[in-house]
C-alpha positions as CSV (number, residue, x, y, z in Angstrom):
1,X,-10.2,-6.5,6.0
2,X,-14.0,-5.7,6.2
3,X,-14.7,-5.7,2.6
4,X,-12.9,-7.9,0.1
5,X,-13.7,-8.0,-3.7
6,X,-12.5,-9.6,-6.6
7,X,-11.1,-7.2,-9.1
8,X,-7.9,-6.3,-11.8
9,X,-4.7,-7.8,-10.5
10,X,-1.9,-5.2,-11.1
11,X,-0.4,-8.8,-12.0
12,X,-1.1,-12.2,-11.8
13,X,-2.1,-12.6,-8.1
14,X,-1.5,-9.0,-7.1
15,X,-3.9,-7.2,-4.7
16,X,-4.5,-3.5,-4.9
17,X,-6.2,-1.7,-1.6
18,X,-8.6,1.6,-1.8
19,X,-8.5,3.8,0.6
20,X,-9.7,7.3,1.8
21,X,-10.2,10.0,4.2
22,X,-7.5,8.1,6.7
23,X,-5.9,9.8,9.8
24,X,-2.8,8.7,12.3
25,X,-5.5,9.1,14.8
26,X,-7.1,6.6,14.0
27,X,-6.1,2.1,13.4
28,X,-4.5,3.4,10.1
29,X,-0.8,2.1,10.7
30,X,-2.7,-1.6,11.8
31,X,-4.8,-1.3,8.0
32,X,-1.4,-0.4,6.3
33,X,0.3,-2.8,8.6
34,X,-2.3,-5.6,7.2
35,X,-1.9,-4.5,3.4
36,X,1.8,-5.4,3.8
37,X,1.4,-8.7,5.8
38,X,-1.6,-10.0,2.9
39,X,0.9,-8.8,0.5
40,X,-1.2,-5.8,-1.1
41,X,1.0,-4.5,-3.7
42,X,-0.3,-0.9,-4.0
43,X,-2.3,1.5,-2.2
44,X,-4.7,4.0,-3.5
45,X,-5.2,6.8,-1.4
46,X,-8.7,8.7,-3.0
47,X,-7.5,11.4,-0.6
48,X,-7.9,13.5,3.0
49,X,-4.7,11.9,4.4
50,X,-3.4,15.4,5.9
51,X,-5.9,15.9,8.6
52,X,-3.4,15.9,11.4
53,X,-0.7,15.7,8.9
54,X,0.7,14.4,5.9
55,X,4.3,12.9,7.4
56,X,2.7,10.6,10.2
57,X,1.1,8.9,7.4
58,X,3.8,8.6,4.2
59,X,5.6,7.7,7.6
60,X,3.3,4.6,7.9
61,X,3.3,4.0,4.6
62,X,6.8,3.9,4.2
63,X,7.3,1.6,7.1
64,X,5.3,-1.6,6.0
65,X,7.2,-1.1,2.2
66,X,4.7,1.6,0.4
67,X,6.6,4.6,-1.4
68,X,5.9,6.7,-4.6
69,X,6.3,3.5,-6.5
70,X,3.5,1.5,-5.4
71,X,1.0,4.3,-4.1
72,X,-1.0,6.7,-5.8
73,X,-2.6,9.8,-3.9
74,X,-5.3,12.2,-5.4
75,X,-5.3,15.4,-3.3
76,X,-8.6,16.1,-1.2
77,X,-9.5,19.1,0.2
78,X,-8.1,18.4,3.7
79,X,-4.7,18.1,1.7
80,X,-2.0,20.6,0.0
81,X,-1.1,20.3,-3.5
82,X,2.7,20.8,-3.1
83,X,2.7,18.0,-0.7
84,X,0.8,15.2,-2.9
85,X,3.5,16.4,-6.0
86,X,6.9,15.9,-3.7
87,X,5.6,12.5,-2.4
88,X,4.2,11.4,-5.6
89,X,7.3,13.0,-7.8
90,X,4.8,14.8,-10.1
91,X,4.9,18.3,-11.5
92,X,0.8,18.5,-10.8
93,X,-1.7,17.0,-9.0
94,X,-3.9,15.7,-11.7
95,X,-1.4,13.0,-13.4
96,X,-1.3,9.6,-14.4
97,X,1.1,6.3,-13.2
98,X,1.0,3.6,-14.6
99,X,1.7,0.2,-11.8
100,X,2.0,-2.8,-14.0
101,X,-0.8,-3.0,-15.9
102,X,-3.0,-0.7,-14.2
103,X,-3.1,2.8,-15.1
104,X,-4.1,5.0,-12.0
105,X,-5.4,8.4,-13.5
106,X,-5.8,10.8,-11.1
107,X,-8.2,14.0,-11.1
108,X,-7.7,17.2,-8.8
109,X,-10.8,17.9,-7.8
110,X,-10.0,21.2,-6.0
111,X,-9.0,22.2,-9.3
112,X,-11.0,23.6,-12.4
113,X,-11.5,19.9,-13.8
114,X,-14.8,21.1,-16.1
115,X,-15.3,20.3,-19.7
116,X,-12.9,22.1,-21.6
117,X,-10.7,23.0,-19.0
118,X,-6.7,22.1,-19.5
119,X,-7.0,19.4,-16.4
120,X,-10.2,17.7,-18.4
121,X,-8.3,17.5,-21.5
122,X,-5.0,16.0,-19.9
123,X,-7.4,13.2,-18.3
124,X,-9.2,12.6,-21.4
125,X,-6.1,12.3,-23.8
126,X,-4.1,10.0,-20.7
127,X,-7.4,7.5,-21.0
128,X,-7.9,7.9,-24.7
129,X,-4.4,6.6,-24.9
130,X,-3.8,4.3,-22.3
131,X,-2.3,1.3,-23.9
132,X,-2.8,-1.0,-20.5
133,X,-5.0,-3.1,-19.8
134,X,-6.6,-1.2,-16.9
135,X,-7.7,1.9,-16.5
136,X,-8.7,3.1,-12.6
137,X,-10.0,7.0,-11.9
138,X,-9.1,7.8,-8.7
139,X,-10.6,11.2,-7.4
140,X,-11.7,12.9,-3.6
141,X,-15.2,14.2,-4.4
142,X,-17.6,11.7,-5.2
143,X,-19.0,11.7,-8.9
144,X,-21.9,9.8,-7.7
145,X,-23.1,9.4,-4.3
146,X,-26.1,8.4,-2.3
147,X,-27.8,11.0,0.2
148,X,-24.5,11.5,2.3
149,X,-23.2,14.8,4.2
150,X,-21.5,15.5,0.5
151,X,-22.9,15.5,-2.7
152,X,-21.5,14.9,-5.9
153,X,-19.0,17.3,-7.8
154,X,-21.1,17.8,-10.4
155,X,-19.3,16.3,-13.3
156,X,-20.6,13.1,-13.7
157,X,-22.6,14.5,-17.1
158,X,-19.0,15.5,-18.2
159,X,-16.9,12.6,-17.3
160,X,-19.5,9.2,-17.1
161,X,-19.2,8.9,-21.4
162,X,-15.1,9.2,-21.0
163,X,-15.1,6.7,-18.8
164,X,-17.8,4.3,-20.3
165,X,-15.4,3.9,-23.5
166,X,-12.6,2.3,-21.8
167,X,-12.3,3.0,-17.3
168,X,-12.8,-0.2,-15.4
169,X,-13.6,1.7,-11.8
170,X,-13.9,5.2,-10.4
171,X,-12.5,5.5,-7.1
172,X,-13.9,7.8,-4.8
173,X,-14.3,9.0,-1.3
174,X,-14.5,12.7,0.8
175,X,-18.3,11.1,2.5
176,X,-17.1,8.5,5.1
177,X,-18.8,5.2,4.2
178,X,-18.6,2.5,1.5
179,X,-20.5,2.6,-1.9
180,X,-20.3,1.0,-5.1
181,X,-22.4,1.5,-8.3
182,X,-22.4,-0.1,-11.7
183,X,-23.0,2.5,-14.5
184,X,-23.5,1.2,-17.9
185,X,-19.7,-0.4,-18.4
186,X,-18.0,1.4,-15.1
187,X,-18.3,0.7,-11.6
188,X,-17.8,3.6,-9.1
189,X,-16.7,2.9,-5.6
190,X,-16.8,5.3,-2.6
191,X,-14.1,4.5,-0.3
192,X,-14.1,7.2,2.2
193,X,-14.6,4.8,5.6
194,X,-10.5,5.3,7.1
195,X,-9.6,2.5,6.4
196,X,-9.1,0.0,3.6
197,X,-11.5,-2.2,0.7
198,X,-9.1,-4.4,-0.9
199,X,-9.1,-5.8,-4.2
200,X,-7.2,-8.2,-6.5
201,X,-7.2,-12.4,-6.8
């Protein structure tokens, strides 16, 4: 894999890998393929994964042992809502799942997900009372970014004090390169390259 850090095992000796913006056109069944042969026991997909279309890659997924169970997807804006929510089993696509002891929340961002709104409310009572261990925000467009072809969403004011109470990482992606950030207690990763940053021991 090209970038490897140590992070939250889902459990002991379990390996989590963070992807986004990924495309069948692309090596993405050899990255998934890889996942499964370094035993990665979840994937995180910060979303974009229906820009030629959405079976080729649940399709991959499925064959090297990745379902609803071990992957989480937050829609991006290449993506339709109705299909993140059948593959994921959920009624919306802001929602929560918890893997062990990691508990993936997962913001729509092509959704009103303002201060105040009913989405912003959901995320902040699921984190507020998360009784994991973990807690990992995954979201499409970026809260915080570096001069890129997208800027941020906007948010961050909103979101950054939520998270600093009790989030270990953000996970990000929708600009097609590799960032990281440590803000106050929280570290935000962009993981928008196509193909996969795994974590775990």
């Amino acid at each position: 894999f090209p970038v490897t850090i140590l992070y939250a095992p889902i459990q002991a000796g379990d390996k989590v890998a963070f992807v986004g913006d990924v495309d069948c056109k692309g090596n993405q069944g050899k990255d998934f393929e890889l996942m499964s042969k370094n035993n990665v026991s979840a994937v995180v997909i910060a979303g974009d994964y229906e820009y030629t279309n959405s079976k080729c890659i649940t399709d991959l997924l499925a064959k090297n042992g990745y379902n609803k169970d071990n992957t989480i997807i937050a829609v991006g804006n290449h993506d339709k809502c109705t299909d993140v929510k059948k593959f994921m089993g959920q009624t919306s696509c802001w929602y929560h799942e918890i893997i062990g002891n990691v508990d993936f929340i997962v913001i729509d961002s092509n959704q009103d997900f303002k201060a105040g709104s009913t989405q912003f409310k959901d995320i902040q009572k699921w984190i507020d009372e998360s009784k994991v261990k973990y807690q990992v925000v995954v979201i499409h467009h970026p809260f915080v970014t570096v001069q890129s072809k997208h800027g941020v969403n906007g948010q961050f004011k909103a979101y950054n004090p939520m998270f600093d109470r009790k989030v270990e990482l953000v996970v990000e992606a929708h600009n097609h390169n590799y960032q990281r950030f440590t803000i106050g207690n929280n570290t935000y990763i962009s993981v928008g390259t196509g193909w996969s940053i795994v974590t775990g021991k």
